[in-house]
C-alpha positions in Angstrom: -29.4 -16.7 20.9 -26.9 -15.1 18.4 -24.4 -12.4 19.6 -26.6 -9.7 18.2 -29.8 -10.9 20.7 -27.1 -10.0 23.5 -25.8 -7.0 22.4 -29.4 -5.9 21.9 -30.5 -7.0 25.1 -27.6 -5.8 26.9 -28.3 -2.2 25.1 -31.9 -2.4 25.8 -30.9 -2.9 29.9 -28.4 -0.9 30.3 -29.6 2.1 28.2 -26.7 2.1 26.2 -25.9 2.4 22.5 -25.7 -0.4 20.9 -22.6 0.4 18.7 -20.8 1.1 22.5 -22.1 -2.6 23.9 -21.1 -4.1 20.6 -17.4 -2.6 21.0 -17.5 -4.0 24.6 -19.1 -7.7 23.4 -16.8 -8.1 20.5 -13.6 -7.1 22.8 -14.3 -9.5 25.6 -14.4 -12.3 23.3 -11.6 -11.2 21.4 -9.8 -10.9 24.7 -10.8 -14.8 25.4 -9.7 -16.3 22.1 -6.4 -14.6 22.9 -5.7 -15.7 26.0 -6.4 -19.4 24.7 -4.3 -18.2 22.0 -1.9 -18.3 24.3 -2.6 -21.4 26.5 -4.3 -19.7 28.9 -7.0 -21.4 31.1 -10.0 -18.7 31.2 -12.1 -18.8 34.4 -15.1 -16.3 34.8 -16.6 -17.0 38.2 -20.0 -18.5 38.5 -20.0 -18.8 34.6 -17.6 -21.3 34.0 -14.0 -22.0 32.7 -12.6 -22.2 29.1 -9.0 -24.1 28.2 -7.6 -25.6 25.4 -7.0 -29.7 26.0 -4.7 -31.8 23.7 -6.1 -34.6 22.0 -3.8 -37.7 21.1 -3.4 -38.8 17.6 -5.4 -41.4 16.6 -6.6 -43.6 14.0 -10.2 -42.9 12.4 -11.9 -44.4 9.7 -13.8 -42.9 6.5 -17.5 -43.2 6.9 -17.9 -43.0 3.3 -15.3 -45.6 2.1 -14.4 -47.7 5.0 -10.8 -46.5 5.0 -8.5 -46.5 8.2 -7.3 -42.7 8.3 -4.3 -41.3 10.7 -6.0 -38.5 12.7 -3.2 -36.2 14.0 -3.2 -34.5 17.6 -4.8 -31.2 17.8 -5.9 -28.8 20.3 -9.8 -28.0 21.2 -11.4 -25.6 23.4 -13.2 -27.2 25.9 -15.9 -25.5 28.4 -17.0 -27.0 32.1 -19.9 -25.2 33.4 -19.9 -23.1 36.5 -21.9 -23.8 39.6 -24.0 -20.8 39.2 -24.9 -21.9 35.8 -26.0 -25.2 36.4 -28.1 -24.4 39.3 -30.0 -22.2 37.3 -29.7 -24.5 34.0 -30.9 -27.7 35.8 
C-alpha cells in the first residue's frame, strides 16, 4: 500500500477531498520525521512507537572484494509494534 492507496481510501471514507486528506497525510508524517529529527521517541497508542537507536561503530567487510571496512556509528529509526496491531496482524 503506497501513501496515495491511503489518502484515497481515507478520502473515499470520510467523504473528503482528496487534496484536504493529502495536506493532513503529508503533515502528520512530516510532523513525525521532525520530532525524530529531534530525538524524540514517537508513541501513537495501539499503533506503535517510533525512535531513533544508535548503532556502535563497527567493522564490516566488502562482499565484493573481501575487504575489512570501518563502518561508523549512525543513527536508525526503529519501529516496535503496538498491541493493537499485532492482535490484529497475527
Amino acid at each position: 500500500m503506497t501513501k496515495k492507496d491511503i489518502i484515497l481510501k481515507v478520502s473515499d471514507e470520510t467523504n473528503l477531498k482528496q487534496i484536504d486528506v493529502k495536506k493532513v497525510v503529508q503533515k502528520t508524517f512530516d510532523c513525525i520525521v521532525e520530532a525524530l529529527v529531534r530525538g524524540e521517541k514517537i508513541e501513537l497508542r495501539n499503533f506503535g512507537v517510533f525512535k531513533i537507536k544508535q548503532r556502535k561503530s563497527r567493522t564490516g567487510r566488502n562482499p565484493r572484494t573481501g575487504q575489512i571496512v570501518p563502518v561508523p556509528p549512525r543513527k536508525v529509526v526503529i519501529f516496535k509494534s503496538g498491541l493493537e496491531m499485532k492482535k490484529k496482524v497475527t
